[in-house]
VOLUMTI-704465 format. One record per residue (C-alpha): residue in one letter; y, x, z. Coordinates in steps of 0.1 Angstrom, whole numbers, plus 5000, padded with zeros to 4 digits. Example, Ala and Ser with C-alpha at 12.3 -4.5 7.8 and 13.67 -1.06 7.14 Angstrom:
% VOLUMTI-704465
A495551235078
S498951375071
END
This chain:
% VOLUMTI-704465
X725289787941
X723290077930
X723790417952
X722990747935
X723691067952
X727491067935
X727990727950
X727090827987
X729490958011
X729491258027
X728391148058
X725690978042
X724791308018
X724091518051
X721791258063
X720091228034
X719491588023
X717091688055
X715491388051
X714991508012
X713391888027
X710891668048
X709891458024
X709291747999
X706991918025
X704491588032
X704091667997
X701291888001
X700091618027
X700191368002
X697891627977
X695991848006
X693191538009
X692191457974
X692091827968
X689591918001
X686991617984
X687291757952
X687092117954
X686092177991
X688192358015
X688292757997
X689292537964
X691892367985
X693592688000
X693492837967
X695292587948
X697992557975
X698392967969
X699192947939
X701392597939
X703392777966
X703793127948
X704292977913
X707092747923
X709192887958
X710793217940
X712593007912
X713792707940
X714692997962
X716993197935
X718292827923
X719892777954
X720893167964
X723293117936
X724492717941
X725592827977
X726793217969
X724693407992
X722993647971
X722794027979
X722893978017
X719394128025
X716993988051
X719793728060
X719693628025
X715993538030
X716593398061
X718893158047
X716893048022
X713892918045
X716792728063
X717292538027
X713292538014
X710992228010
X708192508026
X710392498061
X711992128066
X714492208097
X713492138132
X710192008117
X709492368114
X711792498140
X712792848128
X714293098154
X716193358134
X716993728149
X719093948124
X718794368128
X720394468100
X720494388063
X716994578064
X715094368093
X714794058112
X712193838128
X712093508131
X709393278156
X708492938149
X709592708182
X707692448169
X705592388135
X704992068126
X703092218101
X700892368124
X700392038144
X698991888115
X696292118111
X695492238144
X693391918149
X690991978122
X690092258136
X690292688134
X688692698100
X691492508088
X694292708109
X693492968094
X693192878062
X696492788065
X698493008088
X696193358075
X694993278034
X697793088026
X700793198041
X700193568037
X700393587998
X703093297998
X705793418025
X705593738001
X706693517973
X709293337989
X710693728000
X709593807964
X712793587950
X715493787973
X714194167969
X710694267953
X710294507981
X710794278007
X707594188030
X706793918060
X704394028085
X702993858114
X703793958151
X701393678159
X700593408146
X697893108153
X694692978161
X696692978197
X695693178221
X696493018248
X695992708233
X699492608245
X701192918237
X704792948222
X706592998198
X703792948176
X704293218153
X706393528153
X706893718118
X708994078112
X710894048079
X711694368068
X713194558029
X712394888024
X713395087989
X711195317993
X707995097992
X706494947960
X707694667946
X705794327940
X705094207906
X705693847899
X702493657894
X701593517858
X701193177872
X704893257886
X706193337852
X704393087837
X706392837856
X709793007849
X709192877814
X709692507825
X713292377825
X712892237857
X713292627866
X716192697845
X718092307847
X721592327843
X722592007841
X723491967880
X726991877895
X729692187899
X730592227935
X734492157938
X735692447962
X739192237968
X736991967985
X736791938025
X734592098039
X732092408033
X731692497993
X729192747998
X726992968026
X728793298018
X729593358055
X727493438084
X724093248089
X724192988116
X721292918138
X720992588123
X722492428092
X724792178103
X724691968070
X728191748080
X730292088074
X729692128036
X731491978008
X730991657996
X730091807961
X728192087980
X725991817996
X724991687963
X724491977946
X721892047976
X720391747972
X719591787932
X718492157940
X716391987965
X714791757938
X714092057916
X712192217945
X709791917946
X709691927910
X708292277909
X706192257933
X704491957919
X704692147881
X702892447897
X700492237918
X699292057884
X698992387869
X696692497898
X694492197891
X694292177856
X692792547860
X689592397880
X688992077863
X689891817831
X692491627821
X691291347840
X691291437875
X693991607874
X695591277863
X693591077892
X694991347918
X698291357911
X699190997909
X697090977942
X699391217955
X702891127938
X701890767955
X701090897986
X704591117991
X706090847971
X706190557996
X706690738028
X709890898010
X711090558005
X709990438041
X712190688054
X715090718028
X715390318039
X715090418077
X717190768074
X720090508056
X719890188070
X719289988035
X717989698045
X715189518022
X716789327995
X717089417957
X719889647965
X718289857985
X715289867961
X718090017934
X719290257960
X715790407972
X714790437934
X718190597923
X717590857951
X714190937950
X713891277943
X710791207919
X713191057898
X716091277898
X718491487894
X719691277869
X719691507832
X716391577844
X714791247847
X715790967824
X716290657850
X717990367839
X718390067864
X719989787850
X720989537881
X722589237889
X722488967914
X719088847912
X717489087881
X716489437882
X715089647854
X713889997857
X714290217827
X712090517825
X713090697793
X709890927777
X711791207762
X713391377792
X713091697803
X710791597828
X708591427808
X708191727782
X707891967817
X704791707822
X706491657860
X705591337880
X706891077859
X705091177831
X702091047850
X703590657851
X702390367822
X701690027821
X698090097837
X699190367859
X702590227886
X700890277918
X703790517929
X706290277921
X704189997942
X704090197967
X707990337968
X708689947961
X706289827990
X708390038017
X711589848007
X709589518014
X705789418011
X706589147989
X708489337964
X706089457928
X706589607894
X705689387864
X705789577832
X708589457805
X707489667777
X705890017775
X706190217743
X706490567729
X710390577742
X710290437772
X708490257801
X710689927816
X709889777843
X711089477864
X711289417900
X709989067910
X709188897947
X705488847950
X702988777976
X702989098005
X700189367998
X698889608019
X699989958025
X698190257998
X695790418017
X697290737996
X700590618017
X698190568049
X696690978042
X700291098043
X701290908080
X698691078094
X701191408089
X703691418123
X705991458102
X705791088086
X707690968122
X709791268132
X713091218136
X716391488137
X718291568168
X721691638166
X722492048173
X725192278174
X725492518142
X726192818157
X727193178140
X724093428141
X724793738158
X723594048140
X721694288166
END
């Protein structure tokens, strides 16, 4: 039986939803590669700028008011890297230390990030951990308080090499300083719906459990103490983040080349992000490798929800399964992911399909002007995407979550 995210327990929901802030950070992984042969490494750092700045201050406010903790200063930020595609807990392992509603620091214990890059060298570090993260931390702050800034203590290439935490930043709000416009590319990107969606499930506050994170910030998120309803709502807020992002990263590209590339980039990186997701949604969930489990990785994948958004259809029985993709969603008109699938074009299906089972493929039943259906048939195993391959070679493709105690924040 099919398993979409209203279908899953709670215990299930908390595993699922870090696995869903992972996955939605190898997504710049999956892009990062075909972007440094295109456009060289300045092009590279550029796009991811304005990807980053154009999509994190709408995600951010999204979930600020699904989980109620609006108006609470540098903790408010704080809180929101705890629940960002950008900061995947434990991957990056943020340390939080709360002054006042005014100031804070945090340090990175470990960056997964950071491990990523740090082999290809200080060019690249710094690309990333100086060009990149300077104008983008202030965007993220941007969506809590306009006056709001992030400023490195220290941060790498690592000197020592070894040296810990990796980074250290001081978060601080002050009213009297100047406030930071929001970028066109920014506002631009608040005109999608993906920004303003409404269409995602009400959190029941008579539920078990946690209905919101009004209360004091907790070193880290224990995901088992909210709501059932709570948990999904995270998880479709969660989608929307990788929707954004990839909206905003297309954007970026179409800016610096045609219609064509930009086409040949992102299905290179929608396939890349889009089996390893399914790898480890299968892994994370223990779904075994028959048709069911097919159904269950495609109805939770978050390129394909939350549902209102995306117009998925699976139709399933015993030994059938059809996969509707409906052309006039919301999605589809926001030019999101899906918009980039036809008959010619399922290499991001193959590839979500192929972690399920080698021997499972996508055979086109019809493809029109209303909708792209496709069936699920056994076939002879392929080999792995090397757009798939690109993305392993990201730590976080094997990491695995540790069990820790959530643990109340003490303000200084």
């Amino acid at each position: 039986m099919t398993r979409g995210l209203a279908d899953l327990t709670r215990e299930q929901l908390a595993t699922l939803v870090p696995e869903l802030l992972l996955c939605g950070h190898l997504i710049d992984r999956a892009g990062m590669p075909h972007l440094l042969g295109a456009f060289g490494l300045e092009g590279m750092r550029d796009i991811a700028i304005e990807e980053w700045k154009g999509a994190s201050p709408h995600y951010t406010r999204r979930m600020q008011r699904a989980l109620g903790y609006e108006d609470q200063g540098v903790v408010t930020i704080f809180k929101g890297l705890q629940l960002d595609v950008g900061a995947p807990p434990q991957f990056l392992d943020f340390r939080f230390t709360v002054h006042d509603r005014w100031s804070g620091t945090f340090a990175l214990a470990q960056c997964g990030a950071l491990m990523d890059v740090e082999p290809m060298g200080e060019e690249y570090v710094e690309a990333m951990c100086h060009a990149i993260e300077d104008p983008t931390m202030d965007a993220t702050a941007l969506a809590t308080d306009p006056r709001a800034r992030m400023r490195p203590l220290h941060r790498p290439p690592r000197r020592p090499s070894d040296r810990t935490p990796h980074c250290e930043w001081v978060v601080d709000i002050d009213e009297s300083r100047d406030p930071i416009e929001w970028p066109d590319h920014t506002l631009e990107i608040g005109t999608r719906t993906a920004a303003t969606f409404g269409g995602v499930t009400p959190i029941d506050p008579d539920e078990d459990g946690a209905s919101d994170y009004a209360g004091p910030i907790v070193s880290d998120v224990d995901f088992s103490s909210f709501s059932r309803s709570a948990l999904v709502r995270i998880a479709e807020e969660v989608c929307i983040q990788w929707h954004l992002l990839v909206l905003s990263f297309v954007k970026a590209v179409a800016g610096r080349t045609g219609p064509e590339q930009v086409a040949e980039i992102t299905r290179r990186q929608f396939t890349g992000v889009a089996g390893l997701t399914s790898e480890r949604l299968v892994r994370a969930l223990g779904l075994g490798q028959d048709l069911d489990a097919v159904a269950t990785v495609l109805a939770l994948h978050p390129a394909f929800g939350p549902h209102g958004y995306v117009d998925l259809r699976i139709a399933h029985d015993a030994d059938r399964l059809v996969v509707h993709l409906g052309r006039g969603s919301l999605a589809h008109r926001d030019g999101a992911w899906v918009a980039f699938l036809d008959a010619d074009h399922l290499g991001p299906v193959e590839a979500i399909l192929h972690a399920v089972h080698p021997t499972w493929h996508a055979e086109v039943a019809s493809d029109d002007d209303g909708t792209l259906s496709l069936r699920v048939v056994r076939g002879g195993p392929t080999e792995e995407s090397s757009d798939v391959g690109l993305v392993r070679c990201s730590t976080g493709a094997g990491f695995e979550f540790e069990k820790r105690r959530s643990l109340p924040l003490t303000v200084l």
